[in-house]
N, C-alpha and C positions, 0 to 999 in steps of 0.2 A: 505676652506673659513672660515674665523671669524666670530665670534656670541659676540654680548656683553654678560653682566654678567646678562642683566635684562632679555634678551632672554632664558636666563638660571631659572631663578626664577622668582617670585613675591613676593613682599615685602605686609606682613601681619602685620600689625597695629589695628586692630580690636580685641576689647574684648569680645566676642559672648559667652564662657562659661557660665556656672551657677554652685555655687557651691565651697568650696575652691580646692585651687590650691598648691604648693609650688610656690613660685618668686624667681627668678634668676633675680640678678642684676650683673653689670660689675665685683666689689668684690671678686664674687662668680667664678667665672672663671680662671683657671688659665695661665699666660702669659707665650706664646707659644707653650701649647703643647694640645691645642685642646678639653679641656677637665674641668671639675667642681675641682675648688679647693678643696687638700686635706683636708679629714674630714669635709670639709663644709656639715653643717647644714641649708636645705631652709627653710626658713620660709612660713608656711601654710596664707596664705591670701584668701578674698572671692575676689571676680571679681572687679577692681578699677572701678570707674564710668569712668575716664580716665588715660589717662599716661602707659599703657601695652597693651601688644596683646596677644591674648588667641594660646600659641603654641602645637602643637602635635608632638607625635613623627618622626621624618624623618626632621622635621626642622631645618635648621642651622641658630644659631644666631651667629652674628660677632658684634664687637665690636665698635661703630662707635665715643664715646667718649674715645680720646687720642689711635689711633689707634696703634701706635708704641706698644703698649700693645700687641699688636700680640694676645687678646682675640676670643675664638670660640667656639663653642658646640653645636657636633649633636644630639637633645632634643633625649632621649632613656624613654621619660615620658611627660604627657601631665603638662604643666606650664603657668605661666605667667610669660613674660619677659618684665623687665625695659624699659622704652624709652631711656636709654645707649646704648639699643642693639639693632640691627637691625633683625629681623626675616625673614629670606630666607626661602618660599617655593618653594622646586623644581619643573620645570613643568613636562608635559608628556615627556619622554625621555630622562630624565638625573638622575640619579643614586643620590642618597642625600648620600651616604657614598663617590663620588665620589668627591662631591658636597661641602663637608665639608673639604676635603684635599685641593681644589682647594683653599678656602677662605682662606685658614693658609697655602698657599700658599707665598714665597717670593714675587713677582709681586703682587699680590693683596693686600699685605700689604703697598706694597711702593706707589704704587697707593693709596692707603686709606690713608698713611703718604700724599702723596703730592697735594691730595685734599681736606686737610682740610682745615677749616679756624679756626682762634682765636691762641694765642701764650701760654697762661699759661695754656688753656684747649682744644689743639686744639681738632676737631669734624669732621667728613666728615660726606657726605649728601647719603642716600639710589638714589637721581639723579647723584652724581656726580661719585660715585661705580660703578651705573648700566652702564656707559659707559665702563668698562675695558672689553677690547677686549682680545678673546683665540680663541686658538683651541679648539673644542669639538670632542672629540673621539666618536666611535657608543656605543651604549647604552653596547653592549656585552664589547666592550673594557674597556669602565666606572669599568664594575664590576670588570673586568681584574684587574686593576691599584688599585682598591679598596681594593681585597683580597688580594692583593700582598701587600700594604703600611697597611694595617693590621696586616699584621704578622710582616713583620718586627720593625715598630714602635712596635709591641708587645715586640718582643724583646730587643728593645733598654730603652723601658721604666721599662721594667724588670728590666735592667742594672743599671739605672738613681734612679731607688729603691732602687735597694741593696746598692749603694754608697748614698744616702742621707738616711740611715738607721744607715750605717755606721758612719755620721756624725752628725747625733744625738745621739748616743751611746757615741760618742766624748765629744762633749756639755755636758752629761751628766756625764762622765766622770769627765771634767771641774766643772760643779758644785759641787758634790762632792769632790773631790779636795782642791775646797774653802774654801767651810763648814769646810770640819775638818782641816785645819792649821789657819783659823782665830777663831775656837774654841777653839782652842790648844788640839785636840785630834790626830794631826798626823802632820808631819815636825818638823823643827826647833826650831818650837814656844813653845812648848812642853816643852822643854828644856830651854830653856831663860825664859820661867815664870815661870815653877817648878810647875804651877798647871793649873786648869778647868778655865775658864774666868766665876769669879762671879758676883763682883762689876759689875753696867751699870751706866751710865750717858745717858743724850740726847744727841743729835747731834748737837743741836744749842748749846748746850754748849763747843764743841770744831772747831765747825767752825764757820766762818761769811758766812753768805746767801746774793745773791743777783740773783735779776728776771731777764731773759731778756725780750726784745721787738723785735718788727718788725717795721722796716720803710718801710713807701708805696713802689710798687714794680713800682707803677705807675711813681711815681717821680725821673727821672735821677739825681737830686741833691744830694740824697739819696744814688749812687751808686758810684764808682771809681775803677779802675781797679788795683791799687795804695792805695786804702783802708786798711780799718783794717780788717783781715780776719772772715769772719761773718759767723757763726756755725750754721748750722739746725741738726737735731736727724738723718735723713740721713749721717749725716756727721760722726757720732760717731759709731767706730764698734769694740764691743768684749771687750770694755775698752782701746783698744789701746791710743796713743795720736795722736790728731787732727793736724796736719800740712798741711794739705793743704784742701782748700773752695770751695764750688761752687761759690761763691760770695764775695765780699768786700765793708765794707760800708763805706761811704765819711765822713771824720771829719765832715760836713757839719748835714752827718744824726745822727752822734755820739750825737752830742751836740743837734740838734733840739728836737733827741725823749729822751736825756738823757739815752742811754743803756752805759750797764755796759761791760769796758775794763777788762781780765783777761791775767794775768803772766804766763808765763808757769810754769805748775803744778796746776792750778786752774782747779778744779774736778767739771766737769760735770754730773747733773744728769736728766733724762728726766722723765718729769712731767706726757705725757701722749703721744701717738702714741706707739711707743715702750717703754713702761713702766719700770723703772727702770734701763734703760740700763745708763751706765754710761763711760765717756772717760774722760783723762788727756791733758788740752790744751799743745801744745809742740811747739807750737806761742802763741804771745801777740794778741789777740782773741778780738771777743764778740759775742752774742749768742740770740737767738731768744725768744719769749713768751716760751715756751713750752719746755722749760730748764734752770735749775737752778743750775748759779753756788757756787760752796764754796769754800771758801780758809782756809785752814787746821790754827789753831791755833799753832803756831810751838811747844810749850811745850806739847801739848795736842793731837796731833793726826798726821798721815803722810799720804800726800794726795794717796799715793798710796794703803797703807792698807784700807784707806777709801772707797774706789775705791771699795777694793776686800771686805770690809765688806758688801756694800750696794747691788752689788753682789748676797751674801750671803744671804740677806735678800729680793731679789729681786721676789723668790719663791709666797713670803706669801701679797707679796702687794694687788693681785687682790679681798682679804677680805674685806680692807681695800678703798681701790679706788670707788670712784661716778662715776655712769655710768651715762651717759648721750647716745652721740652717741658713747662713747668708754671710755674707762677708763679713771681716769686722779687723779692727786692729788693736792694737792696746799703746796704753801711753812712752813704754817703749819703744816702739818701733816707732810714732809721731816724732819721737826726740830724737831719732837716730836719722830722718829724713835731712838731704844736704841745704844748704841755707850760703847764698854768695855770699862774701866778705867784699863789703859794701860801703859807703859812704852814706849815710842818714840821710844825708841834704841830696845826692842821687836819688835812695829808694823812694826820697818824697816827690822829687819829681817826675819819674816814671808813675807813683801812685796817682797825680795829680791827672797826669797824664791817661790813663786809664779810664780812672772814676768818668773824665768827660766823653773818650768815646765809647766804653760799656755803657754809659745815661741813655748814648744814642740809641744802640742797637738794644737795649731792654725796653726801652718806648717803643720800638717798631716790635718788637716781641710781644710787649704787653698789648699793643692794638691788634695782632693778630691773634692770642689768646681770647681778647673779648669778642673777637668777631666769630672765632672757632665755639666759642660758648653759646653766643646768639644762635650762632645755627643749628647746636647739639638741640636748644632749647622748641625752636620750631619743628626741626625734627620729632622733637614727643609732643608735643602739640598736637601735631597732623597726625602721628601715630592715633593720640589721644580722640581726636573729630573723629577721625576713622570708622574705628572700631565701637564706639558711644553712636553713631549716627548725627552727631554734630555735623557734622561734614559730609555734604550732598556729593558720593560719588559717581560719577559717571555710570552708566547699568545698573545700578542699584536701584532694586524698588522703594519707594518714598515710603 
């Protein structure tokens, strides 16, 4: 017989503590794989008068803002959790390790996906959850399925380590790479300038800046499918060039909010979210608040060494950046960043230079990312047989 999910738990909203606590918010979790963001740091708070629940250990929170997040975490410490997160305590008779695979479960997320409401932040409700019907297995089998999706998630996440260890090693790699051929201590550049990059100028001095904007998401006049392709810092990755949008804005919203159209080769760089990151448009573009583009001075600078300069300097920004809720810069301070006094026909060569071994090591990146993906993906899979009875586990009665 089926049980719903609320027969399974009780949802805890109550902040009874005394005393501080760490909090865990949505952020703080990481999507899909059941568990607190790497290297996150919780922040110690005292008990909110409201807006959290005082959680203990055995508790599962799931994620109830933008649930496709595939957010979860079985508390292993006693916290206060956001009102993002839904707090499941398990009742008598069901297993909270058991408990927590179930939630980051496939079905339970698609369920949580398809009763939400709202479209730019959908939400589902701890009522509309509590209706998802399952199977419950007897308390022994719970544990059965538990110990057993323990070990091997252990193993696969061991896996999922080693390759994104490997792909920060890459990255890193990458950075260093930059540094020394747009210093001229190692490649081509070396050569073609004969010496150390002394001279600097600023940056406003070899390019032209311009902001973007945001037209309301609210107003269809604003959009076209047939538009001019419209850039968010999502959209930019690794420097590459931008060719294809999640979005297009209608001449309509061009002209009303006054944003700025870019050529391809107009060098993006992002102000704040991912900070520093920079891509080359490779469409005729335009681009949002929260990046800013430039267009190379043709005597004076080539937008792709620019690219790999800024880059280069991408390190040292977070000294320099106003925190508010995150980092961020403004188009002063981008123009005031140092810029070598350079030869065109050098910066082209060290960019040429680049472009091919960056190609290399972002291929060996992008193959470790899909093979990092495949495995996240078996991983819910097996979660998903688990916990359904798809999957004939060892002690488990048939």
């Amino acid at each position: 017989m089926s049980v719903s999910l609320k027969e399974t738990a009780d949802l805890v909203t109550s902040c009874v503590a005394s005393g501080a606590r760490p909090f865990v918010a949505l952020e703080h979790l990481e999507s899909g794989m059941g568990r607190l963001a790497a290297d996150v740091e919780l922040p110690e708070r005292m008990p909110p008068e409201i807006g959290a629940a005082s959680v203990e250990p055995g508790d599962v929170l799931f994620g109830k803002l933008r649930p496709y997040l595939a957010k979860s975490w079985l508390a292993d410490r006693p916290v206060f959790a956001s009102t993002e997160l839904l707090c499941l305590r398990p009742r008598a008779g069901v297993d909270s390790r058991w408990l927590a695979y179930l939630v980051a479960s496939n079905p339970v997320v698609e369920w949580a996906v398809a009763t939400s409401d709202g479209t730019k932040m959908p939400r589902t409700s701890w009522e509309k959850l509590a209706e998802y019907r399952m199977l419950i297995p007897s308390m022994d089998d719970q544990r059965t399925i538990a110990d057993y999706l323990d070990r091997e998630t252990s193993r696969i996440d061991a896996l999922i380590g080693k390759k994104q260890r490997m792909s920060g090693l890459l990255g890193e790699r990458r950075q260093v790479l930059i540094t020394k051929a747009v210093q001229g201590e190692s490649g081509p550049g070396v050569a073609a300038r004969g010496d150390q990059v002394n001279a600097m100028t600023r940056l406003k001095h070899v390019v032209v800046m311009r902001a973007g904007g945001t037209p309301s998401v609210d107003d269809p006049s604003m959009w076209s499918e047939d538009g001019t392709p419209w850039v968010t810092i999502g959209d930019m990755t690794r420097g590459r060039r931008v060719v294809v949008t999640k979005r297009a804005v209608s001449d309509d919203g061009i002209q009303s909010k006054r944003l700025p159209v870019g050529k391809p080769d107009t060098l993006l760089f992002a102000m704040y979210a991912s900070l520093g990151a920079t891509a080359l448009l490779g469409v005729k573009a335009s681009w949002n608040q929260a990046i800013l583009g430039t267009d190379a001075v043709p005597h004076l600078a080539e937008p792709r060494f620019t690219g790999y300069w800024l880059q280069h300097l991408r390190q040292g920004l977070g000294a320099i950046a106003r925190s508010n809720t995150q980092d961020n810069l403004n188009a002063e301070q981008v123009g005031n960043f140092p810029f070598p006094v350079m030869m065109v026909i050098t910066q082209r060569i060290i960019a040429d230079y680049l472009d091919r071994e960056t190609a290399r090591i972002d291929a060996l990146v992008d193959k470790i990312d899909h093979q990092v993906a495949l495995l996240q993906e078996h991983r819910q899979a097996l979660i998903t047989a688990a916990v359904t009875g798809e999957l004939e586990v060892p002690g488990v009665a048939a």
